[in-house]
C-alpha positions in Angstrom: -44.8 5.0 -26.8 -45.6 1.2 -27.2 -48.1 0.6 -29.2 -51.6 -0.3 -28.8 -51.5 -3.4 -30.3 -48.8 -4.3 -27.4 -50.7 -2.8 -24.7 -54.3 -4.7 -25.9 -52.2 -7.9 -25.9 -50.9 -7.6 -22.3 -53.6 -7.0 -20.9 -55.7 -9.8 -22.7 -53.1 -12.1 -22.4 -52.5 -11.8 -18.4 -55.2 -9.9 -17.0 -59.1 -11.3 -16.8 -59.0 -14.1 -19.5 -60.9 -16.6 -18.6 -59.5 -20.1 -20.1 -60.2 -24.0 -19.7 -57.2 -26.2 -20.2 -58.2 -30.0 -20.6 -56.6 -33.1 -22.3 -58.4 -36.1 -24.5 -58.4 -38.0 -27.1 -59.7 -36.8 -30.0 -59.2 -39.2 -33.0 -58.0 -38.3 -36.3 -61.3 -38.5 -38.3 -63.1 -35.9 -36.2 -60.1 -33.4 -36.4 -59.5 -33.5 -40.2 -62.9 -31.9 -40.3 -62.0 -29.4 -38.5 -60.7 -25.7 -39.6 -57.2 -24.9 -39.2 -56.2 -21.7 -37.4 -53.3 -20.1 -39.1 -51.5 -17.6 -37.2 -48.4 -14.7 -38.0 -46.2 -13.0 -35.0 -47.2 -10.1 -34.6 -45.0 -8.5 -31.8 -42.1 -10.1 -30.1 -41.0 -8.9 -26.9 -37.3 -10.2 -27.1 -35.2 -10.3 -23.4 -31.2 -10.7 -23.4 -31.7 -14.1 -21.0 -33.0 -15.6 -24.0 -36.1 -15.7 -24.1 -39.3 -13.9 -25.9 -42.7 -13.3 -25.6 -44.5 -13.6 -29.0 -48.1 -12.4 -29.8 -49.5 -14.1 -32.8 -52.8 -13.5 -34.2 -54.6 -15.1 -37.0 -58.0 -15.7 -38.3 -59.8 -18.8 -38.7 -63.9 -20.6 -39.9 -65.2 -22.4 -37.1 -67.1 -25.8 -37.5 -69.5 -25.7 -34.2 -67.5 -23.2 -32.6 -64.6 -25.6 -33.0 -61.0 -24.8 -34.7 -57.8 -26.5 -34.4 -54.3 -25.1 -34.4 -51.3 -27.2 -35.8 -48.2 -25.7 -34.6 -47.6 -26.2 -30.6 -44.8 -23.8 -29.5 -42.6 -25.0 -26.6 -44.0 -22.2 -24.2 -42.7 -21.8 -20.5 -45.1 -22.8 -17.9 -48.2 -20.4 -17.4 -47.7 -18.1 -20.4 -49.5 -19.9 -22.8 -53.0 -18.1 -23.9 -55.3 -17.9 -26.4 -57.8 -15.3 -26.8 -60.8 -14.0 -28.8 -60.1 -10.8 -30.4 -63.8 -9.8 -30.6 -65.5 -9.0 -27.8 -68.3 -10.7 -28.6 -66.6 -14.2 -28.5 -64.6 -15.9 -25.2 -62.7 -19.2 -25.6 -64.4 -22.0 -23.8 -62.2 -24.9 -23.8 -58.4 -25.7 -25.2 -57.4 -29.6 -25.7 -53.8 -30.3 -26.6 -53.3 -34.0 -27.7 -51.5 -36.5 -30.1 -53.7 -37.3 -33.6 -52.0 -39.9 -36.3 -51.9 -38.2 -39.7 -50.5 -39.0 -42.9 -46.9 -38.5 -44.6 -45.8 -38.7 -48.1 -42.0 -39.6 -48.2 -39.2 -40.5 -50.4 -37.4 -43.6 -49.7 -33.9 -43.0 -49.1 -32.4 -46.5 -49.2 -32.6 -50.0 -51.0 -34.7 -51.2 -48.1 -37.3 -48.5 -48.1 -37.6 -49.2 -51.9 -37.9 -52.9 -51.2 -40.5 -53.0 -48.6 -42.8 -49.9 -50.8 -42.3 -52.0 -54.2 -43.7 -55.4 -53.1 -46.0 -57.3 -55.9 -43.0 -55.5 -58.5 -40.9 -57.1 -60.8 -37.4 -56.9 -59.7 -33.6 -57.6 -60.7 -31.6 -58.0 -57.2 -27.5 -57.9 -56.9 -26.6 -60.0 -54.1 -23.3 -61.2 -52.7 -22.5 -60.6 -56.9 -25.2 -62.5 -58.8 -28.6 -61.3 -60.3 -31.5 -62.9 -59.2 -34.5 -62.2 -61.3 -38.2 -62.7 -60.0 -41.1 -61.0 -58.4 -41.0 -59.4 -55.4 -43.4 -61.3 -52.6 -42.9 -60.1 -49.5 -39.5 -57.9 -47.2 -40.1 -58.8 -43.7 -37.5 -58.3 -41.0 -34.3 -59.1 -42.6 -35.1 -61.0 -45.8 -36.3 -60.6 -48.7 -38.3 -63.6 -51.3 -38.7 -63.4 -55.2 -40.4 -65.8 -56.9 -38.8 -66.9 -59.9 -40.1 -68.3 -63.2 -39.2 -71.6 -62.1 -42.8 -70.8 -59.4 -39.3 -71.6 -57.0 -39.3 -68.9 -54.1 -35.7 -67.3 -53.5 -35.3 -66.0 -50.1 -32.3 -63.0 -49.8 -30.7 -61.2 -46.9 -31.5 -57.7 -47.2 -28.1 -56.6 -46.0 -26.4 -58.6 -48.5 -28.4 -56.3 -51.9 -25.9 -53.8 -53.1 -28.3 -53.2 -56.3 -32.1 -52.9 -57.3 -33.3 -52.7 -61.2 -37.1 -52.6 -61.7 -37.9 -53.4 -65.2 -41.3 -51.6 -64.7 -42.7 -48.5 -63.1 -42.1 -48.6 -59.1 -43.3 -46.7 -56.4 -40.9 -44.4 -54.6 -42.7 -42.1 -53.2 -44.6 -43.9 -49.9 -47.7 -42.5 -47.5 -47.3 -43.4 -43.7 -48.7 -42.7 -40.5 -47.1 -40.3 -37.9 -48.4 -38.5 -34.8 -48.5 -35.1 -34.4 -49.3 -32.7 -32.0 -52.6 -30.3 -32.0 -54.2 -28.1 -30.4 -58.1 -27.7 -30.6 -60.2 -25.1 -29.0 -63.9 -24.0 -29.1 -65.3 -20.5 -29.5 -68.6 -19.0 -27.7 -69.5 -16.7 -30.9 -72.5 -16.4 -33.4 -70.5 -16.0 -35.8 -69.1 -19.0 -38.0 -65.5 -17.3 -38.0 -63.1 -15.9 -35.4 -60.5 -13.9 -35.2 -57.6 -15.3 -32.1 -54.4 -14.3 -30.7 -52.1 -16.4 -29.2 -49.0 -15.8 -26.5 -46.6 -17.3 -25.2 -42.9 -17.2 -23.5 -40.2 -19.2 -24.8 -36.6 -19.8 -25.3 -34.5 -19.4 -28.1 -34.6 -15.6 -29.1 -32.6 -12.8 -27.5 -30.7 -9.8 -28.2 -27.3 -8.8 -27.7 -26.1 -4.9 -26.8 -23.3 -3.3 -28.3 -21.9 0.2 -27.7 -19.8 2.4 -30.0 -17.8 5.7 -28.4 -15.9 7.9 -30.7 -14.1 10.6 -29.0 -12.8 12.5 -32.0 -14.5 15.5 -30.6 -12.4 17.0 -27.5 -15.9 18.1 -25.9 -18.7 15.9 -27.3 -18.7 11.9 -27.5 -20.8 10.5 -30.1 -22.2 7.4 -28.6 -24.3 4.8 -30.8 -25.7 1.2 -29.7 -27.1 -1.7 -31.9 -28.9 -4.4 -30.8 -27.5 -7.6 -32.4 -31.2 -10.7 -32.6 -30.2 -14.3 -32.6 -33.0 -15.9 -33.4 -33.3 -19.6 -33.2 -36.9 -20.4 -32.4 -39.1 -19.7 -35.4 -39.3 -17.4 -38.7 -40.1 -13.9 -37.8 -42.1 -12.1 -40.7 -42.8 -8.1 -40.4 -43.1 -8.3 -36.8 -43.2 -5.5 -34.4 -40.0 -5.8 -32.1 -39.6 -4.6 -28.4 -35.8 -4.7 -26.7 -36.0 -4.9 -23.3 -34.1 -3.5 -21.0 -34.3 -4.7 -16.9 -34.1 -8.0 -15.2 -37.0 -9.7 -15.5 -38.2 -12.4 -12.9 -40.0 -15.7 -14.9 -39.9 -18.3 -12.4 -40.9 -21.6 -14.6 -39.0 -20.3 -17.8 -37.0 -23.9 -17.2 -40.5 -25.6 -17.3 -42.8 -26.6 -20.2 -46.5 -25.8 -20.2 -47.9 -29.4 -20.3 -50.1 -28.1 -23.3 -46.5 -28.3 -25.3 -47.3 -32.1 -24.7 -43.2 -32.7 -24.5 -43.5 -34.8 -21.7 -45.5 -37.1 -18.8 -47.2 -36.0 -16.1 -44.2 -37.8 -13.7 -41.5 -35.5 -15.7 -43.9 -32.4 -15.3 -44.2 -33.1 -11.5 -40.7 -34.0 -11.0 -39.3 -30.5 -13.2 -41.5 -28.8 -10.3 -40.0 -30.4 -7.4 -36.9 -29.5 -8.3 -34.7 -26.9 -7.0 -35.4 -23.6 -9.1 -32.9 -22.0 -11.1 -33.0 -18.4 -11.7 -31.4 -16.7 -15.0 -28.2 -15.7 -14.3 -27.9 -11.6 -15.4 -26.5 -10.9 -18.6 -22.2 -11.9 -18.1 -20.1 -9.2 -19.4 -17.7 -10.3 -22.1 -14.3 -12.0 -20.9 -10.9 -11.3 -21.9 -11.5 -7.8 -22.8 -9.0 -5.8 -24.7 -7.6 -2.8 -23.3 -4.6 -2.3 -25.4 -4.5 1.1 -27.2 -3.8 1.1 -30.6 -1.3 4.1 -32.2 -1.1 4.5 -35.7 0.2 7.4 -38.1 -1.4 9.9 -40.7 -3.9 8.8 -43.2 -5.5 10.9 -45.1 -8.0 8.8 -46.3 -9.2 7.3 -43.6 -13.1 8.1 -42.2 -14.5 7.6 -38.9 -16.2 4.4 -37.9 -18.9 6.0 -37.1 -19.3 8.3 -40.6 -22.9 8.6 -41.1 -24.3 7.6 -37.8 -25.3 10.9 -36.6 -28.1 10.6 -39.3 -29.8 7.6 -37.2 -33.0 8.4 -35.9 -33.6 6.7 -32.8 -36.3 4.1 -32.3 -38.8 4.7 -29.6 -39.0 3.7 -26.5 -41.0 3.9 -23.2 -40.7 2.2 -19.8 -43.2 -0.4 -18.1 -42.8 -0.3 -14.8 -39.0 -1.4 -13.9 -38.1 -2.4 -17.5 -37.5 0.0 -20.5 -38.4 -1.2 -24.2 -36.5 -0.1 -27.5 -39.4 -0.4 -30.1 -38.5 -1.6 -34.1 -41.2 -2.4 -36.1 -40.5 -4.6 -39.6 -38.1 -7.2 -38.3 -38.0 -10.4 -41.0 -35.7 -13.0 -39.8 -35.8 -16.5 -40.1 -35.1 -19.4 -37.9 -30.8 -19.7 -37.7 -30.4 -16.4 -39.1 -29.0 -13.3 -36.8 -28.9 -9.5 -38.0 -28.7 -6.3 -36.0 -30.4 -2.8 -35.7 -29.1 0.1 -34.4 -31.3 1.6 -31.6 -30.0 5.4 -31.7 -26.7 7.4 -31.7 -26.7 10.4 -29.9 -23.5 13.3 -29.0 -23.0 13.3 -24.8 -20.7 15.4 -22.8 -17.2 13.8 -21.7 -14.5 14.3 -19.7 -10.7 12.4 -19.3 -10.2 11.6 -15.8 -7.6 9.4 -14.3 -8.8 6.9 -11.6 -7.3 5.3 -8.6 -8.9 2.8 -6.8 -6.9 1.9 -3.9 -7.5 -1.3 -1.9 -8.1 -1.6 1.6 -4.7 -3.1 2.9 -4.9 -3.7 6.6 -5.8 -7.1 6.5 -8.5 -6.8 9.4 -12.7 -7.7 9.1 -15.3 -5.8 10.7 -14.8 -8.3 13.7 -11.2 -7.3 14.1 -9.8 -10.9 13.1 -7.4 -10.7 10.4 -9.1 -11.5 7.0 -8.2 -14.3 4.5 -9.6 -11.8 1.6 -6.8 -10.7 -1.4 -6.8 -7.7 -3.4 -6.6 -8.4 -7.1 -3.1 -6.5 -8.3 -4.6 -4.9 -10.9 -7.0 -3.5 -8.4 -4.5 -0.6 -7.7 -3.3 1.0 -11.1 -4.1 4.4 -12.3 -6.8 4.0 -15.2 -7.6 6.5 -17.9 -10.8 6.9 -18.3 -13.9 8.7 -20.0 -16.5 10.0 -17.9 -20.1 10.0 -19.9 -22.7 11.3 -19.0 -26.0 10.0 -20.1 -28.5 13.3 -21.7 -29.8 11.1 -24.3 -33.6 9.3 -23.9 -32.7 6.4 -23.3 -31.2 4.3 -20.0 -27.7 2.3 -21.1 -27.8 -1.1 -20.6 -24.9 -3.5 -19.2 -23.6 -4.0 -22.7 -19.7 -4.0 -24.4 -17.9 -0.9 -25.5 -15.6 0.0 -28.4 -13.9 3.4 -27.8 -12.6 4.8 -31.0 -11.1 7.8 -32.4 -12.1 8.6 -35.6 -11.2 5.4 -37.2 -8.4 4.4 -34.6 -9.7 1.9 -32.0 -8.7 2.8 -28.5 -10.2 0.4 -26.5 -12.8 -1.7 -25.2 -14.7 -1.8 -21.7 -18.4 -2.7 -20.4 -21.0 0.3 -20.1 -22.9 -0.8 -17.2 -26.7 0.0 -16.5 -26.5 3.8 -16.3 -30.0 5.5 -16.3 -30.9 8.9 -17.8 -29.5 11.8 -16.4 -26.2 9.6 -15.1 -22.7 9.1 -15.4 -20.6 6.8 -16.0 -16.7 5.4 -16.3 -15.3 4.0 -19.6 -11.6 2.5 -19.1 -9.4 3.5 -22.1 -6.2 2.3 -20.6 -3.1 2.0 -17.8 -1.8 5.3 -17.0 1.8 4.8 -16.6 2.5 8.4 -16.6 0.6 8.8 -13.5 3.1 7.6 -10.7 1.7 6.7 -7.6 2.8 5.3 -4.1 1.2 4.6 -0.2 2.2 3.6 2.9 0.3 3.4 6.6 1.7 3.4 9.5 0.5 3.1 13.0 0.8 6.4 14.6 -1.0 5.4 18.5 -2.2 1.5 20.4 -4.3 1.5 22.8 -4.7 -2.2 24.6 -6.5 -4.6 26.0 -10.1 -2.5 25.1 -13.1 -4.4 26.4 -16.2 -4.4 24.2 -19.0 -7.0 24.3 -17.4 -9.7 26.5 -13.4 -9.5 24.2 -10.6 -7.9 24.6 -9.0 -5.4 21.3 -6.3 -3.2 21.1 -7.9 0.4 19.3 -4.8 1.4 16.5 -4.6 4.7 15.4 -3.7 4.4 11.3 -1.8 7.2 9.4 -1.7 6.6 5.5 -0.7 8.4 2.8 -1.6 8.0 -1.0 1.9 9.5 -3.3 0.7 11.1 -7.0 3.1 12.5 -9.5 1.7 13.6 -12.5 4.3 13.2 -15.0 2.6 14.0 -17.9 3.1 17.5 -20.1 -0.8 18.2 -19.3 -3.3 18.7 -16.4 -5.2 16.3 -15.3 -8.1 15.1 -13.0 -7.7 12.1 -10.8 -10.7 10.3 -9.1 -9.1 8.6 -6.0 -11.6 6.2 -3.9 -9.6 4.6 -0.6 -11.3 1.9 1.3 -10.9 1.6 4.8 -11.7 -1.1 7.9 -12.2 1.6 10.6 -13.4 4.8 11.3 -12.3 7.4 9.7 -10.6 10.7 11.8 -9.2 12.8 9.4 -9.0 13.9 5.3 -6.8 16.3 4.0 -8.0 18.0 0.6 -11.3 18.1 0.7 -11.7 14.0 0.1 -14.9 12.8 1.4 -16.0 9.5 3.8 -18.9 7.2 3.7 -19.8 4.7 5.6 -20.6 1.7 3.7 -23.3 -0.8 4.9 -21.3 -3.8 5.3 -20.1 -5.8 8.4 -22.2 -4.5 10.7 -22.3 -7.2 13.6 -18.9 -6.5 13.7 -17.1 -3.6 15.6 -15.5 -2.0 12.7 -16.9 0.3 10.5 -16.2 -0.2 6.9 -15.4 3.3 5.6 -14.5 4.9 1.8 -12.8 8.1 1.4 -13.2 9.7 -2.3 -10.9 12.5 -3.8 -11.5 14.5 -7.2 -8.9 17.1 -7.8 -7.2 18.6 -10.3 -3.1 17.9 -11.1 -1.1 20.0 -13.1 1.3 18.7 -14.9 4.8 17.5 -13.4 3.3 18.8 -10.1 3.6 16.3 -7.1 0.7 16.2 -4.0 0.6 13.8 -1.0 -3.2 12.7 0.1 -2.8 12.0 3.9 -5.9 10.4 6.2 -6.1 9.0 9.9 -8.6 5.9 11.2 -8.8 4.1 14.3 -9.4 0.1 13.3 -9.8 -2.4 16.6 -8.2 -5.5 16.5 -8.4 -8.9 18.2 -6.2 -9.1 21.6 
């Protein structure tokens, strides 16, 4: 279940809070006055595009209703809130503006020195002599000491390679800097509030990982983690939620003008522009599918030793999106860390897959097509089937196969929801020899349909499997066809597929799953008519 404190802050935050945003000036003598508002995340709602939804809260004395908050996050465009935690007070107005305040610093070079230190007794190395004096005055690019002599010696600062103060000197300096704030005024009795603040923004998300050990012949132990790079702010105790889904934020590209980053030309012009939707998580490139032998050790342990003792965290779905739940995440800004989220035993089966292209070269109009198969499109994989009993949905997220300690291989687990299956490449199965041909068994010519002329071609193909391994197997076959589809032998069975359909082909795929003894040798045959361009 999510908790209430995550519930109470959704609904406050986007459901029936009433909220004046304004901008003005408000000078720096009438904000010192005013209390500051200090605020700790609470709950993070952390998304894989990179972005999070943080819930602060934080309590705070009011001076005429009036509090000011010094920290502005960068928060996307319509998610930023603040709201009264007691019913009996409502936020009446929010001003975001620019107020000078002032620094204490440490000079870090002879010229900071030099322009702090002025009225100070000095000994100056310049262009390799000492000049002695008292310092008068550093503007620009000189620099004048007045000597004993009541003579006034003027010196290029960039020619000083050395400063000696006989006396006490200042380093440390006070100066004036703008900052951002962010004021706000409470409706309450009360001389003290207690606030929340939300907001979305970028710089937070969360990466899935998947391990699979297969040590078992009948159970796969599967366990995911969920690795935080955090790169926003310093997260303290906080209450994390995972999400899984695809969520749809519109202006995550565009600052809430109360971030006060930029003019109200740049605002309007980041809102003209064309809008750019976050691209779904990528799956990982250049992934390894190599399988790994090695001999006997004794001493070696399973990867995943100790994992079956990993309770797993809660979770519950809102609406489309699902949300693993881990509460007492500290991580501070730069730092990254991971969590696993459960590990769980699922039932698994080896199967042997054969996804065979569609090789007729013709589009649903009948016009031969420009479209090429990738080669590696037609090779027998070995594979895992999973199926998903645990209580959670798998996300799209990387996969290490292991056995025991030896690494097999590594694929992508895509989205598969409870209750599912799903196919997890291990590797090529060269033992698995396979072969096709199609040939054109019958032409009709010169067919009319809608105003052009085809010739109707009658298609006989056949898929070749030798099982040349000392076990049985099960092969998954899935043939893709431009056409419609006569004929299956063994059982295989034809969809229609929902594509091309202006055109005056079908687009057809015929599925097998069989079992193949081993060193036994079977011949999959079909028949489709396909029409093609006169």
């Amino acid at each position: 279940m999510i908790n209430k404190s995550f519930r109470k802050a959704l609904i406050w935050a986007f459901c029936g809070l009433t909220l004046f945003i304004l901008s003005a000036p408000v000078s720096f003598a009438e904000e010192e006055e005013v209390p500051v508002l200090e605020t700790e995340a609470r709950t993070v709602a952390i998304f894989k595009n990179g972005l999070g939804f943080f819930l602060r809260e934080g309590e705070t004395a009011l001076k005429q209703g009036w509090a000011v908050l010094k920290t502005l996050p960068n928060a996307a465009l319509g998610t930023l809130w603040i709201g009264s935690l007691d019913r009996e007070a409502r936020v009446e107005e929010v001003i975001s503006l620019l107020t000078e305040v002032e620094k204490e610093k440490k000079a870090s070079s002879l010229l900071e020195l030099l322009d702090h230190n002025v009225g100070k007794k000095v000994t100056l190395t310049a262009l390799n002599k000492e000049i002695e004096g008292t310092l008068q005055s550093a503007p620009g690019n000189i620099v004048v000491i007045a000597n004993s002599k009541d003579t006034h010696i003027v010196v290029n600062k960039n020619s000083i390679t050395k400063i000696e103060f006989p006396e006490p000197y200042t380093e440390e300096f006070s100066f004036e800097a703008k900052e951002k704030r962010m004021k706000f005024k409470i409706a309450t009795k009360k001389n003290k509030a207690k606030l929340a603040l939300s907001y979305l923004q970028k710089g937070i998300s969360w990466i899935p990982s998947y391990l699979v050990n297969i040590s078992d012949p009948d159970k796969a132990r599967i366990t995911m983690k969920a690795t935080i790079i955090n790169d926003v702010e310093d997260l303290k105790d906080v209450d994390a939620f995972f999400v899984v889904g695809y969520p749809n934020f519109v202006y995550a590209d565009i600052l809430s003008p109360m971030a006060l980053d930029q003019a109200l030309q740049q605002f309007i012009s980041a809102l003209e522009s064309p809008g750019r939707r976050q691209n779904e998580y990528s799956r990982m490139a250049n992934i390894m599918r190599q399988s790994v032998v090695a001999g006997e050790r004794e001493e070696a342990v399973p990867i995943d030793l100790g994992y079956a003792a990993i309770r797993g965290l809660p979770g519950a779905s809102e609406e489309d999106l699902f949300l693993y739940n881990k509460r007492g995440i500290s991580l501070k800004k730069g730092e990254r860390a991971y969590y696993h989220i459960f590990s769980d035993e699922v039932d698994y089966k080896h199967i042997y897959e054969w996804n065979v292209p569609d090789t007729i070269n013709v589009d649903p109009r009948g016009y031969q097509s420009s479209s090429q198969q990738e080669k590696t499109e037609d090779q027998v994989w070995h594979s895992i089937k999973l199926t998903n009993s645990t209580d959670y949905p798998w996300t799209t997220a990387p996969a290490l196969t292991v056995s025991g300690w030896k690494p097999l291989a590594q694929d992508t687990i895509n989205y598969t929801p409870r209750g599912t299956k799903m196919n997890l490449k291990l590797t090529v199965a060269t033992d698995i020899k396979t072969n096709k041909s199609e040939d054109e068994a019958e032409r009709q010519r010169d067919i009319r349909l809608y105003r052009h002329s085809y010739d109707l071609v009658t298609v006989k193909g056949e898929l070749f499997i030798k099982n040349a391994k000392t076990k049985d197997v099960t092969m998954e076959i899935r043939k893709r066809i431009t056409g419609e589809v006569m004929e299956v032998s063994h059982g295989g069975k034809v969809k229609k597929v929902a594509e091309g359909l202006r055109g005056v082909n079908f687009r057809s795929s015929i599925s097998w799953e069989l079992p193949i003894k081993a060193g036994e040798e079977i011949i999959l045959s079909y028949t489709y008519k396909v029409y093609i361009v006169h």
